[in-house]
C-alpha positions in Angstrom: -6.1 14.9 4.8 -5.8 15.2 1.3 -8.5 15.7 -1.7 -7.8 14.8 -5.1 -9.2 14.9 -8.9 -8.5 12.1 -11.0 -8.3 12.8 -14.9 -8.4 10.9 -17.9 -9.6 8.0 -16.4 -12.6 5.8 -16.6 -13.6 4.7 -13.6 -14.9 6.4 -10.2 -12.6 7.2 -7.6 -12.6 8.2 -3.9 -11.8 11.7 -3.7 -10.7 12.2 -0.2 -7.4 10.9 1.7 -7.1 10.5 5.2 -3.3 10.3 6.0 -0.6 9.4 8.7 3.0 10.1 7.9 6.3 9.7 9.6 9.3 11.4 8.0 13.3 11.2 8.8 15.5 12.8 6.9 14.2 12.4 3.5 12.7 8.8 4.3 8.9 8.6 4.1 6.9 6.2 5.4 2.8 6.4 6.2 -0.6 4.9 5.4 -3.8 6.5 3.6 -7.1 5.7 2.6 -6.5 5.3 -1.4 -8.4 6.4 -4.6 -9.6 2.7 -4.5 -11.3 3.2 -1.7 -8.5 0.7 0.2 -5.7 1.1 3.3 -2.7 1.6 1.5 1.1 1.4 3.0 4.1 3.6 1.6 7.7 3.8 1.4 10.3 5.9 -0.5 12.5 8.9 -0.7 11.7 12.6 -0.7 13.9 14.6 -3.1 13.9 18.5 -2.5 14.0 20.2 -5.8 13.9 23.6 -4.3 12.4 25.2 -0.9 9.1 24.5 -1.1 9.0 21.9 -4.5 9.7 18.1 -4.0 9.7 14.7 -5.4 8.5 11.9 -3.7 9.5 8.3 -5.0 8.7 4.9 -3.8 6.6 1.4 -3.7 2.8 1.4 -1.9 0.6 -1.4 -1.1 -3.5 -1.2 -1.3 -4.4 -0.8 -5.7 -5.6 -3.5 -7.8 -2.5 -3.6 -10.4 -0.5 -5.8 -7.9 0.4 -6.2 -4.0 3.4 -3.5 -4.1 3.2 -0.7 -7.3 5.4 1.9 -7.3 4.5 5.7 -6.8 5.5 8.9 -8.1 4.1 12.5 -6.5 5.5 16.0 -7.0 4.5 18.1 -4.4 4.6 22.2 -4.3 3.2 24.0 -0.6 0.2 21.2 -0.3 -0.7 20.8 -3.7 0.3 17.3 -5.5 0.4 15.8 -9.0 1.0 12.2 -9.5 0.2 10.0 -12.8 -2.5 7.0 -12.9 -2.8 4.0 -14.6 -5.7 2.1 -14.3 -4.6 -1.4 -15.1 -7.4 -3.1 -16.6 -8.4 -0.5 -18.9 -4.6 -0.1 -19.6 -5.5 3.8 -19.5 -2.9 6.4 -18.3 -4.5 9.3 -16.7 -3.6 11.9 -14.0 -4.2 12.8 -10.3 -4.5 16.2 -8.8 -4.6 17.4 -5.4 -4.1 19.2 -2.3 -2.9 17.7 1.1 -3.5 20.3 4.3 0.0 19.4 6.1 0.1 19.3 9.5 3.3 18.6 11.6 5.0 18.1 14.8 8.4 19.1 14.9 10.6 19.3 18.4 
């Protein structure tokens, strides 16, 4: 579950992110409820920039610029930041978060 501000932009957003995640290696794959209020699908790569900071890169379904946009999130212990464009404003903004990770590791 994540929840999230979104600033500098215009419209109204859904602030809270239920979220299922599978992660190999640094392959990430899952499905969330989006800031659109829509089911969104992911896929990309997870760069570590240091122990706890990363970089997650890749393409998601689910937001009204298109079938597949891409996404960009830096993540430190939870918290998130990942820029927005809202597409028929053209108006670049920014969202903040914080996810509360749980995981299941053998």
């Amino acid at each position: 579950m994540a929840v999230s501000m979104h600033i500098g932009l215009d419209n109204s957003y859904n602030n809270l992110h239920p979220h299922a995640r599978c992660q190999i290696d640094n392959t990430i794959t899952g499905a969330f409820y989006n800031s659109e209020s829509n089911i969104s699908l992911y896929a990309g790569k997870e760069y570590s920039l240091d122990r706890f900071v990363n970089l997650e890169i890749g393409l998601t379904t689910g937001y009204s610029g298109g079938d597949i946009v891409p996404f960009m999130r830096y993540t430190d212990r939870g918290w998130f930041v990942s820029p927005a464009y809202e597409y028929e404003e053209d108006n670049i903004g920014v969202v903040i978060g914080y996810e509360f990770l749980f995981s299941s590791k053998e």
